[in-house]
Structure formats: C-alpha cells, structure tokens
N, C-alpha and C positions, 0 to 999 in steps of 0.2 A: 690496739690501744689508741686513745686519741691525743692529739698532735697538737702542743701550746705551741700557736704560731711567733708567741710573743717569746717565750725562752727556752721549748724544745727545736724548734722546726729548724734551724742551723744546723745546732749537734748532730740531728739525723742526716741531715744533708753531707755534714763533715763524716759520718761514720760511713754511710754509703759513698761516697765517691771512693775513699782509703781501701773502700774494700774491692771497688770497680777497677780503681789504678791494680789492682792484684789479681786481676783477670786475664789469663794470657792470649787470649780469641776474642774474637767478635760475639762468637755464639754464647761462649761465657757470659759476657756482658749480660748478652738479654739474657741470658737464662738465670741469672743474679739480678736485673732488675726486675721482671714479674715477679718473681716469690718475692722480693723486699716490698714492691706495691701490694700486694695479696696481705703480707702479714702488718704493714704499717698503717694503712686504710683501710684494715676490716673489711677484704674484699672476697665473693665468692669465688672470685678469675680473675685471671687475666690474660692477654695473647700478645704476641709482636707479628707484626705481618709483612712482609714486605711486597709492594706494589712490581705485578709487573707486565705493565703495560707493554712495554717494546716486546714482549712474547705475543703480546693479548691475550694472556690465560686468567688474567685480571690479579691475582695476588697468590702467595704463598705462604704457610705458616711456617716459621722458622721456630716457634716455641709457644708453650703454654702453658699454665698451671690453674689448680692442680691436672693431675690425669685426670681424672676423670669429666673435667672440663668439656671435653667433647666426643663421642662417640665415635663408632670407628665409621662414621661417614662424615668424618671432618673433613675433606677436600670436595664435599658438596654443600657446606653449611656454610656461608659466607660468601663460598669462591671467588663467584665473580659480580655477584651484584654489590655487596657493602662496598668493595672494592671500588667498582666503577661509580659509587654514589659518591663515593668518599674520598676519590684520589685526588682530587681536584680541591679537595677544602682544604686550604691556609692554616685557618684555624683551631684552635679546638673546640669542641662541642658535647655537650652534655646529648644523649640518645633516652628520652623517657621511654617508659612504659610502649606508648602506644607506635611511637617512632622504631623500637624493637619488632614487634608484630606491624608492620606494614613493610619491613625490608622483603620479605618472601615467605613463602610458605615454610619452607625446609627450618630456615631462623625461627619464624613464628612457634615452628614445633618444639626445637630446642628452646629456647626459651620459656614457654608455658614447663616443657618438661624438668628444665633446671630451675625454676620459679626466678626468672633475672628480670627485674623490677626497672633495672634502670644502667646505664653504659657510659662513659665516658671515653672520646675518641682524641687521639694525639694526635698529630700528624708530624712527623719527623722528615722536615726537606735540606737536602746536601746541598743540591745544583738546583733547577730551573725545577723542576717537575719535585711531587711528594712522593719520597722513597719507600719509607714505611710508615707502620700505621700500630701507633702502643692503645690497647684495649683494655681497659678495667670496666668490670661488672657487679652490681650487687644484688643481692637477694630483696626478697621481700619481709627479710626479718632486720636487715641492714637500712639506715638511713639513706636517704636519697643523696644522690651527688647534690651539691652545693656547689655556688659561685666560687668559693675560697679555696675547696676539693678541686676546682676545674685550673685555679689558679696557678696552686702547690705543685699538684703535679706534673702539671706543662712545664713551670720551672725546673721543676728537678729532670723532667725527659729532656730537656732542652741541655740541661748541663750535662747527665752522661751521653749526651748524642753527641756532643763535644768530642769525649773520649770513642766515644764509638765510631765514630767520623775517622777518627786518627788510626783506629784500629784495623777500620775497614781500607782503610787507602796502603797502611802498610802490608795488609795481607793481599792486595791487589799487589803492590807491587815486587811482595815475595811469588807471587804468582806467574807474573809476567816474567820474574828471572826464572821461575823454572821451564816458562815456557819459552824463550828463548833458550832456553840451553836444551831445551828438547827439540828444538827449532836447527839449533846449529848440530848435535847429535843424531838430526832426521837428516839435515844436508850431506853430512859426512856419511853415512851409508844408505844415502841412495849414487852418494856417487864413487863407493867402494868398487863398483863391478861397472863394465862398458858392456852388459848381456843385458838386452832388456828384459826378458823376463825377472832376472834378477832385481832390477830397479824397480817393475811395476811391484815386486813382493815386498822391498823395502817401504814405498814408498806407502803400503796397505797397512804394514806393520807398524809405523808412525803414526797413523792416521787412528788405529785403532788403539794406541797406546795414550796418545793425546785425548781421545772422547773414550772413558774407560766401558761406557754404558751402549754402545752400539752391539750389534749382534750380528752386523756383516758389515763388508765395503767391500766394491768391485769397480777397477777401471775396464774402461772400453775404449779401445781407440778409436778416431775419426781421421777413414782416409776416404775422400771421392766422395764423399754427402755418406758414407752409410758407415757404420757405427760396427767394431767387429771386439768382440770379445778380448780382454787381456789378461786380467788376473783376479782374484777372487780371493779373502780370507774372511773364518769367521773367528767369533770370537772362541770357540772350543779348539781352535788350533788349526781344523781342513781348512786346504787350499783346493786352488786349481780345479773346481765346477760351479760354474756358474749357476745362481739361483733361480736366474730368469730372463731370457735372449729383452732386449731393448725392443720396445712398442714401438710402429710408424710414429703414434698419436700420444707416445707417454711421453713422461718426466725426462729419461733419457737422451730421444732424439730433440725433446723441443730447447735442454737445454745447450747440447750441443751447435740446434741451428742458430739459437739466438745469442750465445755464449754469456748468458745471467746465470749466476746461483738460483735455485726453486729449493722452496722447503715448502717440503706438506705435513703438517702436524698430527693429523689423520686421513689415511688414507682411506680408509674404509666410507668416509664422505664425501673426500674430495671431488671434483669433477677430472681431473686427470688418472681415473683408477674405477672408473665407471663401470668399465665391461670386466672387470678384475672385482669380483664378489668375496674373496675371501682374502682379500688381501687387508692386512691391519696394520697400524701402530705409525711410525713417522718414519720420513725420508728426505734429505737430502741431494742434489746434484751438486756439479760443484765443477764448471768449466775448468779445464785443463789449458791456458791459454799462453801461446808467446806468439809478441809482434804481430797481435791479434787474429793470431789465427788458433784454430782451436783443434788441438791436436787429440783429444778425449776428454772424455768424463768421469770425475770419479763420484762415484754412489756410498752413501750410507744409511741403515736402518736400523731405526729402534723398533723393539718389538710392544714397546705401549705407547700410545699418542700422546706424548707428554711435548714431541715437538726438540728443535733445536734452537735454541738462544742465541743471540746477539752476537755471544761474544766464543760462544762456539763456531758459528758462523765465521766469524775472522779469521778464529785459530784454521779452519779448513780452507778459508781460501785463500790463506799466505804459505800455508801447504800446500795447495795445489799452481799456486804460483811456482815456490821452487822445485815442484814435482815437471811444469810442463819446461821448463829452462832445462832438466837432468833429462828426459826424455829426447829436448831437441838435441841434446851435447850427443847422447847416444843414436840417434839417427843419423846425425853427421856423421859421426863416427864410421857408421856403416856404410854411409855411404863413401866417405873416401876410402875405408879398408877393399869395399868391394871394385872401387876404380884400380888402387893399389896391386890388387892381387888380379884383376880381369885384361883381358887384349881386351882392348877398343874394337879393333876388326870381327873379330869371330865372335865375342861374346864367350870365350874360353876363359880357363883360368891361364896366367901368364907364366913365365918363365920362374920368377918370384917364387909365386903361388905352387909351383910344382917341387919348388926345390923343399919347402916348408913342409909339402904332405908327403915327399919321399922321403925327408930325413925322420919323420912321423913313421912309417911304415917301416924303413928299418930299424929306428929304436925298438919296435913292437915285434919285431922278427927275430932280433938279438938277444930281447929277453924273454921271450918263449918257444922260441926254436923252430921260428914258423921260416917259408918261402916266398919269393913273390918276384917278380917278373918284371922288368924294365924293356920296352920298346922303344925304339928311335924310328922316324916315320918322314920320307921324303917325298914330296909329289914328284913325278916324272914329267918332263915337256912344261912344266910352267912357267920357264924363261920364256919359251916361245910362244905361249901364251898371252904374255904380258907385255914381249915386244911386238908381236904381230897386231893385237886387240887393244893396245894401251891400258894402263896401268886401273882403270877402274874397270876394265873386265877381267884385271887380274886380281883385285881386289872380293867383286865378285865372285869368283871362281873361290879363292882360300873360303871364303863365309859359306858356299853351297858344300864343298868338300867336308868343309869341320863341320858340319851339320849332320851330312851324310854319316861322316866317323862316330858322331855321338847316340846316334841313334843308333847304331850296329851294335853298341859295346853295351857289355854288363851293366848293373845299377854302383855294381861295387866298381869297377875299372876310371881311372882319373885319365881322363885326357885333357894338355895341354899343349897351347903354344909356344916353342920352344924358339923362334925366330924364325922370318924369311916366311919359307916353307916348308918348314922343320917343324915338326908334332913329335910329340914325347906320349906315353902311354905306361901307368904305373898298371899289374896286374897283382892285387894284394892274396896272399895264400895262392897263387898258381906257379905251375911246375912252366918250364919251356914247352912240352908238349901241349899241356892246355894253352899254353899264351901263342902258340902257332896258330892253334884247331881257331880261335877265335878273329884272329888276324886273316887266317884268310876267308874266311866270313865277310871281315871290314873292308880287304882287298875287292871282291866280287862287290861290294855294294858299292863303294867309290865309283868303281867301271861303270857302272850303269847310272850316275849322278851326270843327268846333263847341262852342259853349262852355255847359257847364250851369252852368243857372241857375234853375233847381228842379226837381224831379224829373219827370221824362218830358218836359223844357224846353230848346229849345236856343235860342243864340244867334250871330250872326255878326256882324266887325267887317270893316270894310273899311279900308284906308290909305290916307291920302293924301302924295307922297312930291315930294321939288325934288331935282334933279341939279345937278352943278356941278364941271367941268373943269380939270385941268392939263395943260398953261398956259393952253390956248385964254381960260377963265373968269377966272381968276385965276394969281398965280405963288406965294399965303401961305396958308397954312390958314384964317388969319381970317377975311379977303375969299370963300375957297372956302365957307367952313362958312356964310356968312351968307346969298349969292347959292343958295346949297342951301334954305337957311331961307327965304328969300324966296318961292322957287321954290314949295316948298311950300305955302306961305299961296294962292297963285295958284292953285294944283291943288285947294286945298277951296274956294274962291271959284265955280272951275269948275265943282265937283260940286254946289254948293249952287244955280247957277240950272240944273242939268240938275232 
C-alpha cells in the first residue's frame, strides 16, 4: 500500500513500534521488522545482516523474507564482498540497477535471476563501527527507490534500532550472567577433586559445555619444553584417546612456546596444517597459563571452518585462566603430599606413609578374609658405621641399603622407612612362609651392597629382621608391628651368640 507521509506515515510508525515493544528477542524484532518493510513498501525482500568484521568472515544473515528470497547458496551470495563495501558506509544509500550487477558475479546471478531492479541499504551503528546492515529490494514490476523511500525508512530503522539496541544489550547481559554462573559452576568442580586427571576431565567438560558446537578438546601438559598428553573429550561422550600427539611445528607446541591464544578458522588452508592434507574445519589453542608460566594447552575443534569469535575466545581464555590456577593448586598439592609421605634420605615412603597403606591393607584383609605379612628390618653394625666413617657415610650407607631392599622386593611389597635404621615391609596376600622365602632373597642382596667409605674402601651391612602375621599373629597393626619388633631383637640376639 502506499504511505501518506502527510496523515499515514505516524500511525504506521505508531502501530509498528507497539507491536516491536511486544517482541520478546532481538531476533523477533528483525524478523517483525522485514516482513512489516516487505509488506508496507511493496517490497520483493528484504534481509538484516549483521556485520562481522572482528571474525573477518565479513557478515552474517540473521533473517530474511520471503523464503524464497535467496537460494540455498545464501552464505555465498553477498557474504563477504557487499559486506566489506558496505560496512564502512554511515549512511544510507539507494543500490540501482547497475550498482546491484557490479557487486560480484554470484549477486549479479541472483539478481538477474529474482528480477531486483533496485536495493536500499541501512546501516545500523551501536558503538564506533556499523553493526548491521537492513536490505530492502524491488522488482522490476515495483517502482524505483526514491529520495522519500530512503528517508522513511532510515527513520523508522533508526527508531526500532532503538529498541533493538536495548534488546541486544539486555540479552548480552542475561548472557554474561549465565556465563558467569557457568564460570563459578566450572570453578567449583574443577576443584571438587585434588586427582589430576580428575580436573583435566572437569576442566574439558566446561569447556565443551560452554562452546556447545565443538566436537572435541584435549589438554596437554608442558613440562621441560615438550608437551605430553592429558585428557581428551568429545562431544559424543569418549574420553581418554587422544586424536592426534602435538606437532614440533604445529598449533600446539607453538602455542605453548609463545603462550598466545591461535585460532585457525580453517585448517585445511592454513599454513600451520600444511603437511596435515586431510585435516578440516577450525581450531583453537588456548595457553594454560600461571605467573607466566605455562603449564599446558588446551585445544578445541570444529568440524566446519566457521572459526571461533571474539567472544568465544574470552569465554576460553578466562577458562583456561582458572583451569591453569586449579592445575597449579593440584601440583602443589602433590608435591607437598609426596614430601609429607616420603623420607628425604632414601627416597622411601616414610613412617606416615606406611602406617596409611597398612591400615589400607588390613581393612582389605578383614573384609575379604585375605593374609598379609608385616616385616620389621634392622641393619646390623650401622652404629659403627657411622661412628667410625662419620655421619654422611652413614647417611650414605641407609640410601645404598634401601635401594638395594627395593630392588629385591616384589612390585606388590611396600617398603618403608620406619626410623634410624629401621625398615618396615608390608607383604599384601602372603603367608609367613612366602614372606621368609623373599626376605632371605633381600637378606643375600643387602650382603653383597657395597658401601664406600674411603677411597678404594668398601663396606658391608647385614640385617636383622622379625615377621609377624595376619591373623594367624595378630588381628591390629599394633600388636602385628610390635610381635615383628620383638621378633627382630630375637634375630640380633641370635646373630650375636653365632
């Protein structure tokens, strides 16, 4: 219908906004303003575009009418050249005829093929740069754009960009709160568990919850310059295989040397994916970084080169901020548990340490009715040792001795140090006879451990050692560990009238 500027063109202005304020989205909006322009200006089309340079993919259509407006090779018809002609114009601008056919080939075809005679371009700017971009189009059976038509309708894109403006800030900012509370939700269980594998899986599962449209992500950690496998999920649920070890010369080590975020929008062109022929779609790195140091990388991948945005980009790398902070918390971790539980001298588990995996082994005896074998282990002559040769060749001597012991004993047998030069020895599922046959194994290789103690000097220690049974001996560690101790003293008693 045509549009008296003199005593319609208000009322329409008034019925369209009333109906705009009753739009609960953004996408509403536009998709209520093209059809109101389509049917109030006798228009063949129309589109809304949004500009988006900061990707450089050049634009995106958010809507258009009718369907049949553009073929199913609409993300080739426009893409990126109207886009790149036209992000930069302030203004509006009427697109004649011949201005239509010089945009590109692809245009020129749509075009001739929908008979569009003639284009008017909006450009809708928020901040500093033009956001989007409102298209109306006519036929060659429709009158041409006019001065008055370029007028009208800037004004009225101008006024629900207003509301669109307000629409779009409040659904950013309901956005941001879900992303903060997925933010505090990912903090809180990655740092549920002090197991790292735990965390790295946490820490994937966020990652992949947050960017729904990825199809994997894999951390790798960085220790010593080289990059070693961590955890892996895809989006179909497997975990734990990794989809491709890290290249000297790829995405992964260079992002780790340099500790920058890399995105490659396609990889299949890239120059970091050169000697990789069959690899597709986009990826991501994403330093893993505390107190600048960089403790891994996390990776993610789309399976089509559509690329990651701006503000995906953020959300990963303030995730991988509080991923590499929950990583250092659990390395510390380990490493004070392993100070905690280890002798400094021998590199043994300590006294601590022993009492934790024996009370471990007899819960596990008590409720399945199993046996297992407690040792008490004494060197012989190592006072004299250590007062003859001074205290760091008796120092010495304990570190070659417990080495000697560790290497003799089972994979399953715990040996620790119990103080002085006192060794403990859990034997889990053996009887006293097995836990002898093996001892004097450990016995004969101690003997033959030689220990310097001045130059072209050796010496040799021997041990004296008490056994002690569950249940047959005892049913409590106390009673076991003491009857062990006892036992012992009896066996240097022995050696001392041989």
């Amino acid at each position: 219908m045509e549009i008296n500027r003199e005593t319609g063109f208000f009322n329409h202005i008034d019925h369209l906004m009333e109906q705009v304020h009753k739009c609960t989205s953004s996408q509403q909006t536009i998709d209520f303003l093209i059809r109101w322009m389509v049917e109030t200006y006798q228009l063949c089309g129309s589109a809304f575009v949004r500009i988006q340079s900061g990707k450089g993919l050049g634009a995106e259509w958010l809507s258009f009418y009718p369907e049949n407006l553009f073929s199913s090779k609409l993300f080739e018809i426009d893409f990126n050249d109207q886009a790149l002609i036209y992000q930069r114009q302030s203004k509006p601008l009427i697109i004649d005829r011949n201005g239509l056919l010089s945009i590109n080939e692809l245009t020129r075809d749509w075009a001739i093929r929908h008979k569009i005679y003639s284009a008017v371009l909006i450009p809708i700017q928020y901040k500093m740069d033009i956001e989007s971009l409102l298209l109306l189009y006519r036929g060659e059976e429709q009158p041409q754009f006019s001065q008055q038509d370029l007028e009208d309708t800037a004004l009225v894109t101008r006024m629900v960009a207003n509301v669109l403006k307000w629409q779009i800030n409040s659904e950013g900012m309901e956005q941001y709160a879900r992303e903060l509370d997925q933010m505090l939700r990912a903090s809180l269980s990655m740092t549920e568990s002090l197991n790292l594998n735990d965390v790295l899986n946490a820490i994937l599962d966020n990652a992949l919850e947050l960017i729904p449209d990825v199809n994997d992500a894999h951390i790798f950690l960085y220790e010593n310059y080289v990059l070693n496998f961590g955890a892996a999920k895809f989006c179909n649920g497997t975990t734990g295989t990794v989809w491709a070890e890290p290249r000297e010369d790829g995405l992964t080590y260079r992002v780790a040397r340099t500790g920058i975020t890399i995105r490659v929008d396609d990889m299949s062109v890239d120059s970091l994916f050169l000697n990789t022929p069959n690899w597709q779609g986009s990826i991501i790195g994403i330093p893993l970084i505390n107190n600048e140091d960089v403790l891994g990388v996390m990776t993610l991948a789309k399976l089509e080169p559509v690329g990651f945005s701006n503000h995906e980009t953020d959300i990963l790398n303030r995730l991988g901020s509080q991923a590499a902070n929950v990583i250092q918390n659990v390395r510390t971790h380990n490493v004070i548990s392993l100070q905690a539980f280890t002798d400094s001298l021998t590199a043994l588990p300590n006294r601590r340490s022993f009492e934790w995996e024996a009370q471990k082994i007899l819960d596990q005896a008590q409720r399945y009715q199993r046996v297992f074998t407690v040792a008490m282990l004494d060197l012989d002559e190592f006072k004299r040792i250590n007062d003859t040769y001074g205290h760091a060749i008796g120092d010495d001597s304990l570190r070659i001795i417990a080495h000697c012991m560790k290497n003799e004993l089972r994979k399953t047998d715990f040996l620790a140090r119990f103080g002085g030069d006192e060794f403990v020895i859990l034997f889990p599922e053996t009887t006293l006879e097995l836990a002898s046959q093996v001892i004097d194994n450990l016995l004969k290789r101690v003997v033959m451990c030689r220990i310097p103690v001045r130059p072209e000097q050796f010496e040799s220690l021997s041990v004296s050692f008490g056994l002690a049974n569950f249940p047959v001996d005892g049913d409590d560690l106390k009673s076991l560990i003491k009857l062990a101790d006892d036992r012992l003293y009896q066996h240097k008693e022995v050696i001392k009238i041989r």
